[in-house]
C-alpha positions in Angstrom: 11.4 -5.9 12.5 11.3 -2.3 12.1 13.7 -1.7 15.4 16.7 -2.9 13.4 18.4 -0.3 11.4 18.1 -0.6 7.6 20.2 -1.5 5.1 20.6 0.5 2.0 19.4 -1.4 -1.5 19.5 0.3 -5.0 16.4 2.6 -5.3 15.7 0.3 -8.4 15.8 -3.2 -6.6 13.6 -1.7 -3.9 10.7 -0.5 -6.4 10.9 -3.8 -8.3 10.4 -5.9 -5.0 7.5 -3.3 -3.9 5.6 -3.0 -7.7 6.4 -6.5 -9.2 3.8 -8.7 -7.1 1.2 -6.2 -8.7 2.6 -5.8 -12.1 2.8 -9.5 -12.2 -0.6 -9.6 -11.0 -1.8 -7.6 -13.9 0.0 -9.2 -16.4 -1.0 -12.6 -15.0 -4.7 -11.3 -15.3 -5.0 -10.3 -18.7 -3.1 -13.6 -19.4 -5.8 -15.4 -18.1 -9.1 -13.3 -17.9 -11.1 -15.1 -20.2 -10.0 -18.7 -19.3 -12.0 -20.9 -16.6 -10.0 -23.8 -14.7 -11.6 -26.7 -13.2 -9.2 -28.0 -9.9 -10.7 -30.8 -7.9 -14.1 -30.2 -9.7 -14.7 -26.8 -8.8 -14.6 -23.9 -11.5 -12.6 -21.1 -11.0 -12.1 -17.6 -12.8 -8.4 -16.2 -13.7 -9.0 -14.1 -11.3 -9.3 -16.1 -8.7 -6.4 -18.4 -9.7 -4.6 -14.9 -10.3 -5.0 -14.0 -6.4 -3.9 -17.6 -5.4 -0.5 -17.1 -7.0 0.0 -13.5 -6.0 -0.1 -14.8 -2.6 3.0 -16.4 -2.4 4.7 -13.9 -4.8 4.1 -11.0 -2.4 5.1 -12.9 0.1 8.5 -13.5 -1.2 9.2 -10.1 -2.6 8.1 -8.6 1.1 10.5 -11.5 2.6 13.3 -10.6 -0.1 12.9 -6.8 1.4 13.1 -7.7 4.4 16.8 -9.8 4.1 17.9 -7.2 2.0 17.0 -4.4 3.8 16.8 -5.3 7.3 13.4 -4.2 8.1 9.8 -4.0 7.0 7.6 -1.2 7.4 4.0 -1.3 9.3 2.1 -0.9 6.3 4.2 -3.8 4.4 3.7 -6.2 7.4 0.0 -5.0 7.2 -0.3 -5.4 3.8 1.0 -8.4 3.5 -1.7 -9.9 6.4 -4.5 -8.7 4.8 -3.3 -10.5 1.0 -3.1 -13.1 3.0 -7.0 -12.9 4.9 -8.4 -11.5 2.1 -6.7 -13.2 -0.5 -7.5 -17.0 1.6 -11.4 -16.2 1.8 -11.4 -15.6 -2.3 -10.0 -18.6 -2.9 -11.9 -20.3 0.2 -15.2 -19.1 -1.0 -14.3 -18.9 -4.6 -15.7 -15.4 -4.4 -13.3 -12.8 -5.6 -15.1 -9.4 -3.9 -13.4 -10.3 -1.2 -9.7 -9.7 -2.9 -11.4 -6.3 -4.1 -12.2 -5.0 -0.7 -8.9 -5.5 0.4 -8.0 -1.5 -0.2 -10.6 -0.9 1.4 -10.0 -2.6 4.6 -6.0 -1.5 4.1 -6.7 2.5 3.5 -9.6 2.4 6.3 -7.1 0.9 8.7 -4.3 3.5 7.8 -6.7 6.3 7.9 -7.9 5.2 11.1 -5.0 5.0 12.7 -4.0 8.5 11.9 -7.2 9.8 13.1 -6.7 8.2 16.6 -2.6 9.8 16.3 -4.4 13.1 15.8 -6.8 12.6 18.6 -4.0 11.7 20.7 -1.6 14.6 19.6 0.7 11.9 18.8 2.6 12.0 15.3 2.5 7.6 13.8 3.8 8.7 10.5 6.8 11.1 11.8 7.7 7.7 13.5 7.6 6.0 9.7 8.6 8.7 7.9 10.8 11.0 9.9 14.0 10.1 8.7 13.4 10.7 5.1 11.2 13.9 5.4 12.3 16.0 8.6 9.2 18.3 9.2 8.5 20.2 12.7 5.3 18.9 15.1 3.0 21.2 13.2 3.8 20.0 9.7 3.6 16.5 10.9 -0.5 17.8 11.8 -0.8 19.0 8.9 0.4 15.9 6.7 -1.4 13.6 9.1 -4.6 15.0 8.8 -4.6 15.4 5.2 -3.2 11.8 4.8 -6.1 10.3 6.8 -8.6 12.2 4.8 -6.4 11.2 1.0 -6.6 7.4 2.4 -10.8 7.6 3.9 -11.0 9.1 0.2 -9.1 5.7 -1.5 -11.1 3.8 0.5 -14.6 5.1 -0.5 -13.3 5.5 -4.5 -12.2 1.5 -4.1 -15.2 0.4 -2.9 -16.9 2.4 -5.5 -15.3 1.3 -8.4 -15.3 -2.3 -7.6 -18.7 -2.1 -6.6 -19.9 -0.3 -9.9 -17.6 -1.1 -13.1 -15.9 -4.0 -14.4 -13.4 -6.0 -13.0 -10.8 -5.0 -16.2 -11.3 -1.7 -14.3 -10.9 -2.2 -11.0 -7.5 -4.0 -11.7 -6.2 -1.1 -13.9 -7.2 1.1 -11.1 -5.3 -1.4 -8.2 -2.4 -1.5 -10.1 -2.2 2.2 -11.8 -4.5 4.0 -10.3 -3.6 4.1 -6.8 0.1 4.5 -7.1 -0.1 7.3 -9.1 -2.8 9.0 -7.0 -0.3 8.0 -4.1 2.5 9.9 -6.1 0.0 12.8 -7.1 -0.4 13.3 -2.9 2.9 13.6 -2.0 4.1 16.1 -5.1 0.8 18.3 -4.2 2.1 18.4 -0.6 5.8 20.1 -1.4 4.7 23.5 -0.2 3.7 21.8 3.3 7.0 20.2 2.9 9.1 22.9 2.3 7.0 25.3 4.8 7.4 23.3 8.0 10.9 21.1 7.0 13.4 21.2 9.7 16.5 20.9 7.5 16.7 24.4 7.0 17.2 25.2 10.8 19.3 22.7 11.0 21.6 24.5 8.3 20.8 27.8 9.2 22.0 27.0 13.2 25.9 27.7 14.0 28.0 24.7 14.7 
């Protein structure tokens, strides 16, 4: 999927296909929070019946991306697999820590996989990312290495809040929390950006 060249959506169609399954997700939580349904004679928590429809919801929003657009990224196609894993077992086992560790498993993997780019002195994001930020082999180190540790550092505040506080809080932190600490990142790394960019060679070489 992510050889084919991709189509240009509307900014705004893209963000509502990427944030509705989790704003529907939160609003479909504190819908049903306090309510208990009994299917086939087993009990089971709004949360639980929460993950079972944002299943198929994030499945069609990533599919509708992908018609629309052409392509999916690694981390969609990831993220996506492990709603699906994690998200089965919580319904499976009617046991919804397993829908919580998801981030964990997600950030862990990302930040893995940097670390072993970094060990290899090969650049993974540049590959994602290249196209829309244009940064020269030793700002793509830079970014890399400060990603991995930004996602290690989601990964151990996930596991931490789920593991200590409420669920009201961990699902305000899922769905607000880590996309604005995701925005937060990339606006603290504009110096790095504008440091090691490759656009202003470009502009500055003769035709």
């Amino acid at each position: 999927m992510s050889d084919t060249p991709e189509k240009h959506i509307k900014p705004a169609v893209k963000t509502a296909l990427e944030m509705g399954p989790i704003l529907a997700f939160f609003a479909g939580y504190i819908a049903l929070r306090d309510h208990v349904f009994t299917i086939a004679g087993t009990e089971y928590s709004g949360f639980i019946v929460m993950t079972a429809l944002f299943i198929p919801i994030l499945a069609a929003s990533t599919f509708v991306l992908w018609r629309l657009t052409g392509r999916l990224s690694a981390m969609q196609i990831m993220t996506l697999v492990l709603v699906v894993v994690f998200g089965g077992l919580t319904i499976w086992l009617n046991d919804e820590r397993f829908f919580k560790m998801k981030p964990t498993m997600i950030y862990l993997m990302f930040g893995g996989i940097l670390g072993v780019g970094l060990l290899r002195s090969k650049s993974y994001l540049s590959l994602v990312l290249g196209e829309v930020m244009p940064l020269d082999m030793a700002g793509w180190r830079k970014l890399e290495f400060r990603m991995m540790l930004f996602f290690f550092g989601l990964a151990v505040a996930n596991e931490a809040i789920w593991r200590t506080m409420t669920t009201d809080t961990w699902v305000k932190f899922k769905t607000f929390g880590l996309p604005i600490a995701m925005l937060a990142f990339f606006m603290a790394q504009s110096g790095l950006m504008a440091r090691h960019s490759t656009e202003v060679a470009d502009e500055d070489t003769p035709e």
